[in-house]
C-alpha positions as CSV (number, residue, x, y, z in Angstrom):
1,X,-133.4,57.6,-125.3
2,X,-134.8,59.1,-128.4
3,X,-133.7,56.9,-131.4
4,X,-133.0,59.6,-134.3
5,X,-135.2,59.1,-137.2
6,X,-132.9,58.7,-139.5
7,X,-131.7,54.9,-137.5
8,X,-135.6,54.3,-137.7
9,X,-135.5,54.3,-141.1
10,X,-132.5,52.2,-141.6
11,X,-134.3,49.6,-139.1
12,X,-136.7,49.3,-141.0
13,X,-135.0,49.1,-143.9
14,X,-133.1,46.1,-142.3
15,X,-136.5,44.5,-141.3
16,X,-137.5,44.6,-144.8
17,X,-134.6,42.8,-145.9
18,X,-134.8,40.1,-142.8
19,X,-138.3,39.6,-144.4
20,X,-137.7,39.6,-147.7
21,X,-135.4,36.2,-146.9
22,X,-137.5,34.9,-144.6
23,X,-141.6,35.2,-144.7
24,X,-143.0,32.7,-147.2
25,X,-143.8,34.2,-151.0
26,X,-147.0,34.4,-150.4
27,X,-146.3,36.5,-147.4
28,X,-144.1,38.4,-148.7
29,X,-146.5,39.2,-151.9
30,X,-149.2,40.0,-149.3
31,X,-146.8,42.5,-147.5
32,X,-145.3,44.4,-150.0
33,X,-148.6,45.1,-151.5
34,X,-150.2,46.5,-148.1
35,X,-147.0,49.2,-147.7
36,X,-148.7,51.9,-148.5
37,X,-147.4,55.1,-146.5
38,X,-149.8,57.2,-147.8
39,X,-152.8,55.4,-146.5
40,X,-152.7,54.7,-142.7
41,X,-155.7,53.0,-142.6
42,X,-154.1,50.0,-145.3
43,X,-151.5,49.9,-142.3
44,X,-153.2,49.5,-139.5
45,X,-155.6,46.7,-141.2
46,X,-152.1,44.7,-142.1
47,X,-151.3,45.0,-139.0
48,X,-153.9,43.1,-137.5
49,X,-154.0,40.3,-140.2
50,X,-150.1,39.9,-140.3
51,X,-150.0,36.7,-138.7
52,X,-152.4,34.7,-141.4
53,X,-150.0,36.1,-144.4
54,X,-146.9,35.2,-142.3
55,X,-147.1,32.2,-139.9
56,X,-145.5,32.3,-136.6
57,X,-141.7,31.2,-137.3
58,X,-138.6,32.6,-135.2
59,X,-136.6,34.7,-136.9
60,X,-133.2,34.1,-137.7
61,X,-131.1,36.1,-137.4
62,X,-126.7,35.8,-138.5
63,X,-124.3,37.4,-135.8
64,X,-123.5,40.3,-138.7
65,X,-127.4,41.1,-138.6
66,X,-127.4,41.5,-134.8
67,X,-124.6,43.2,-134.7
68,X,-126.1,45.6,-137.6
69,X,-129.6,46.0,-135.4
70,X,-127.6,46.6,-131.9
71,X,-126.0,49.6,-133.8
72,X,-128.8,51.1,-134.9
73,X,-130.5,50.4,-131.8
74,X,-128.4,49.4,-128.4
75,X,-130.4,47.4,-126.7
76,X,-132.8,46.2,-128.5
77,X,-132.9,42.6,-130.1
78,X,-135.2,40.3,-132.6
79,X,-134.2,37.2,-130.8
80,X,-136.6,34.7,-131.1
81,X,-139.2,37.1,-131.9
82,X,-141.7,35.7,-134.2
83,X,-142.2,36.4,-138.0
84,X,-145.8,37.9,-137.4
85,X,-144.0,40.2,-134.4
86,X,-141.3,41.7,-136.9
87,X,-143.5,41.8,-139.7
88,X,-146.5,44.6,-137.2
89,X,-143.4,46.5,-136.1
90,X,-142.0,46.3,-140.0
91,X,-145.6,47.7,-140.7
92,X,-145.7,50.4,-137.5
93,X,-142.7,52.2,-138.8
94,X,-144.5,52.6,-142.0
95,X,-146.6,55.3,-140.6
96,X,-146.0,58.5,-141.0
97,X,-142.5,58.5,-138.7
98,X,-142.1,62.8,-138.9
99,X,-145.6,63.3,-138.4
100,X,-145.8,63.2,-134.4
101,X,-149.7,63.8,-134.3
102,X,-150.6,61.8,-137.0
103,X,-148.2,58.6,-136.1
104,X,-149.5,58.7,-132.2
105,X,-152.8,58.5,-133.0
106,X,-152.4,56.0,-135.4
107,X,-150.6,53.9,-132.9
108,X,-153.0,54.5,-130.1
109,X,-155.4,53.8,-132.4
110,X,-153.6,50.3,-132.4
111,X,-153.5,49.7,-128.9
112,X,-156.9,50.9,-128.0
113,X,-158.2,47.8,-130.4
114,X,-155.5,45.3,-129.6
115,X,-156.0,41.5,-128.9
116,X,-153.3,39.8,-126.5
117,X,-150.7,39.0,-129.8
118,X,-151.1,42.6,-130.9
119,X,-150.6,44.2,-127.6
120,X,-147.1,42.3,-127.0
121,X,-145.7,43.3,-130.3
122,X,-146.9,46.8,-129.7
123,X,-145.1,46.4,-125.9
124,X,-142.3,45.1,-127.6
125,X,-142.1,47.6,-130.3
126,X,-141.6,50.6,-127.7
127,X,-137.9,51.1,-128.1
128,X,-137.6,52.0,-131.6
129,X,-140.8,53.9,-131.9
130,X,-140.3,57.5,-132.3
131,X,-141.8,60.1,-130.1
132,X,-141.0,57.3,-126.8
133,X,-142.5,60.3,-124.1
134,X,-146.3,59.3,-125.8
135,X,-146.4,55.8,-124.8
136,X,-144.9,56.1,-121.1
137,X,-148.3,56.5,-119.6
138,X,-149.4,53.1,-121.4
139,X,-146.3,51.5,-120.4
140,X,-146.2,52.1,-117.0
141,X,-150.1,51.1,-116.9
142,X,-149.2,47.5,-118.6
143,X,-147.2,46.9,-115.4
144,X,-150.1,46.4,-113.1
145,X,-152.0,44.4,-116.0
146,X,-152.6,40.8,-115.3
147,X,-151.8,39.9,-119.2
148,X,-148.3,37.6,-118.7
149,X,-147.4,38.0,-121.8
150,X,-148.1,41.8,-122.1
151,X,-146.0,41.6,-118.8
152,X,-143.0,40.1,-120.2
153,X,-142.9,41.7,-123.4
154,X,-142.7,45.3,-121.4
155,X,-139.9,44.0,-118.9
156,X,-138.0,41.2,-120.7
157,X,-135.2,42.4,-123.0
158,X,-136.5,45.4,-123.5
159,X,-134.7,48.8,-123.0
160,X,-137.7,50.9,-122.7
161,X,-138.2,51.0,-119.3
162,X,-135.2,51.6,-118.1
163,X,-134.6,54.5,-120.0
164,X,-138.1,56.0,-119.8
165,X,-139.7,54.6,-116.3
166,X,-139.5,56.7,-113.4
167,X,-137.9,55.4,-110.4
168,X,-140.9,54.1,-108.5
169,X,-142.8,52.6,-111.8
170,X,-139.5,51.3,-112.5
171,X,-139.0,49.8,-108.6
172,X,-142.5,48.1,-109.4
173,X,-141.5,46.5,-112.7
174,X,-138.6,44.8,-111.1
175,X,-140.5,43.5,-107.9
176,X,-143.3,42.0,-110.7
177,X,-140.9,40.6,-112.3
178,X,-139.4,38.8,-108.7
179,X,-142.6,38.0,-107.8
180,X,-143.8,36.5,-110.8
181,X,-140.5,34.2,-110.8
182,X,-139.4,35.2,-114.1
183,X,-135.8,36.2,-114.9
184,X,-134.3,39.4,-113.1
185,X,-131.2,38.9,-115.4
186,X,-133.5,39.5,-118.3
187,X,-134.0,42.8,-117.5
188,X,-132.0,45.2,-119.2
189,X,-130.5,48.2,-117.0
190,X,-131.1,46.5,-114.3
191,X,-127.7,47.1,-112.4
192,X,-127.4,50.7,-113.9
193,X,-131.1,51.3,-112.5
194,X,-130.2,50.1,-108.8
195,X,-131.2,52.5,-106.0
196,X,-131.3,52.6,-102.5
197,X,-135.3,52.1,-102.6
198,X,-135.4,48.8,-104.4
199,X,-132.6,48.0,-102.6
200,X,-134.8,48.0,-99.2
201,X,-137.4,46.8,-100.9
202,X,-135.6,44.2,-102.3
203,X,-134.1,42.7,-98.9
204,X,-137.6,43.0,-97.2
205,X,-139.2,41.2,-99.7
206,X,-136.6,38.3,-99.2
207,X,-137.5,38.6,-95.3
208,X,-141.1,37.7,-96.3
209,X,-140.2,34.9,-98.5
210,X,-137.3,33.8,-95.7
211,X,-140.4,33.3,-93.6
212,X,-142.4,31.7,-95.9
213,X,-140.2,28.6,-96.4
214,X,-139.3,30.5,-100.2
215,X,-136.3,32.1,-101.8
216,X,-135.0,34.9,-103.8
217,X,-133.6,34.7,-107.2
218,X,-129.9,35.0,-106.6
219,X,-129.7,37.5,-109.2
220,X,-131.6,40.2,-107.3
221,X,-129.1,40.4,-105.2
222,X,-126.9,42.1,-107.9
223,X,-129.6,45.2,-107.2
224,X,-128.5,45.6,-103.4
225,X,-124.4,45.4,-103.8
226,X,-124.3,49.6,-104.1
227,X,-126.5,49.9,-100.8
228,X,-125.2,47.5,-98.4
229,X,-125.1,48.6,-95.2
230,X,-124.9,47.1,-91.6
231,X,-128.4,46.1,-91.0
232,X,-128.0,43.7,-94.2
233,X,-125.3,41.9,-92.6
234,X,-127.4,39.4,-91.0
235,X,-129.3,38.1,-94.6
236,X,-125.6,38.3,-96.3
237,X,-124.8,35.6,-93.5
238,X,-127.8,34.0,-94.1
239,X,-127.0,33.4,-97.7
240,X,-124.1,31.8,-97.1
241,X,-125.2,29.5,-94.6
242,X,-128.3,28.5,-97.1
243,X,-128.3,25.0,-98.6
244,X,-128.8,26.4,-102.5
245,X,-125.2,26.6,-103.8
246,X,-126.7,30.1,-105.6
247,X,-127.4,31.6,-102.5
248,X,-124.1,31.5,-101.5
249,X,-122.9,32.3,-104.6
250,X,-124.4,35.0,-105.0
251,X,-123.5,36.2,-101.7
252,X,-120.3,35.9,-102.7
253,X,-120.4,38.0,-105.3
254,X,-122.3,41.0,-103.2
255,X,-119.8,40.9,-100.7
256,X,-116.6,41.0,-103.4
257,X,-118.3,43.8,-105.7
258,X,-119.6,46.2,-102.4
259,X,-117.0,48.9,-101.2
260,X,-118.9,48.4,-97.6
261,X,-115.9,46.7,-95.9
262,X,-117.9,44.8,-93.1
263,X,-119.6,43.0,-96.0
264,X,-116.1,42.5,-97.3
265,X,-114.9,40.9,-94.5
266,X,-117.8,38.8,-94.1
267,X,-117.3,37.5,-97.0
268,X,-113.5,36.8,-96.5
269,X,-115.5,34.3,-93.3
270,X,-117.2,32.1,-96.5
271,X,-114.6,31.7,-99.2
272,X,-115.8,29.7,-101.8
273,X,-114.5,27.3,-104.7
274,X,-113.3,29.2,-107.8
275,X,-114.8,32.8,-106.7
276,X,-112.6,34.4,-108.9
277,X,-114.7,32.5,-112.0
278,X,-118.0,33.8,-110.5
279,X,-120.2,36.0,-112.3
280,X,-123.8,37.3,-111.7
281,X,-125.2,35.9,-115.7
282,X,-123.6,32.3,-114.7
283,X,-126.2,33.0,-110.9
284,X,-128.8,33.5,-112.8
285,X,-129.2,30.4,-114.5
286,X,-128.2,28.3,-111.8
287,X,-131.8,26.8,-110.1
288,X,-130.3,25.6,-106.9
């Protein structure tokens, strides 16, 4: 998705507003006076001293204001992002937005120099930067980076990647994110990504961990429910018979939402209490 230019510059008209209420005076004094869209430079040095004008506060953010950013952007959210985090995006869509050389150099320039903090809001910028075919290459190279936090701010709530990655960066991104034991329902597009690669994957990753004495997150299993076939059969009644209520859970789910009618039967073998209230978000925060 290419956000039209015209929603960037409502964004960040809506970002100077969220700042205006919230950054200290003496942050906001400091801010104001660095926007200066003629001189690139000005930006990119505010960009890196943000956070001592700012401090490090979440945003806050009303239900109307979320509502007001979703539109503008789908996807995309400034929950608990920090004040320094807005304020270096605030200051990236100062550059010269209709100026593709210009504003990709200007950002490269950024990530070329960047420090951990600075990388993350870049990472975490991606969606509502214009020109979103420049930074792919960069994006799908922060995957195999051993920075968590550049990690997370790349595959956490953040709609680049689905819309961007190809299928086998993509397939990557979601086994990093397995392996690392962070959330799988955090990613976004995650069921509208599924394919029958990650699906395999998926289910002889869980053989590995099976073996190991280790689980999968239940919500993974959301990934496999268009690919199920008859060679899966045999984990599906594995998860049921596990001892962690979200295993069976979330076999329970798989074998209601897949059209594969084996699987359906299976699952008519485990009933379980109150399936009809399941749902894969509730899974996902369950820990056993």
């Amino acid at each position: 998705m290419t956000v039209p230019l015209d929603s960037i510059r409502l964004l960040r008209q809506r970002l100077e507003e969220i700042l205006t209420e919230q950054l200290p005076e003496n942050g906001r004094q400091w801010l104001f006076s660095r926007v200066d869209r003629s001189s690139t430079s000005a930006l990119l040095m505010a960009f890196v001293a943000a956070p001592r004008f700012t401090g490090k506060q979440p945003v806050s953010l009303s239900a109307e204001r979320r509502q007001e950013l979703a539109e503008l952007r789908p996807g995309f959210r400034l929950l608990a992002w920090p004040l320094d985090r807005v304020t270096r995006l605030y200051l990236l869509l100062q550059l010269p937005l209709e100026n593709r050389e210009a504003f990709i150099q200007a950002v490269e320039t950024l990530f070329d120099t960047a420090e951990m903090n600075e990388l993350v809001a870049l990472y975490a910028s991606l969606p509502v930067l214009p020109y979103p075919e420049a930074w792919l290459f960069r994006a799908t190279e922060a995957v195999r980076s051993n920075m968590g936090l550049v990690f997370e701010a790349l595959a956490l709530g953040n709609p680049y990647p689905s819309e961007q990655f190809p299928e086998p960066a993509w397939n990557q991104l979601v086994m990093k994110t397995i392996f690392n034991d962070k959330s799988v329902g955090s990613i976004v597009g995650l069921v509208e990504r599924s394919n029958p690669s990650l699906a395999r994957i998926l289910v002889d990753f869980a053989h590995e961990r099976w073996a190991a004495g280790r689980y999968v997150p239940a919500r993974a299993w959301q990934m496999v429910v268009p690919f199920v076939n008859e060679s899966m059969l045999p984990d599906l009644q594995r998860l049921f018979t596990s001892d962690r209520a979200v295993d069976r859970q979330a076999a329970a789910l798989l074998c209601n939402e897949t059209n594969f009618e084996p699987a359906r039967a299976l699952g008519r073998q485990f009933p379980i209490e109150h399936a009809e209230q399941l749902r894969w978000e509730n899974v996902d925060t369950q820990l056993a």
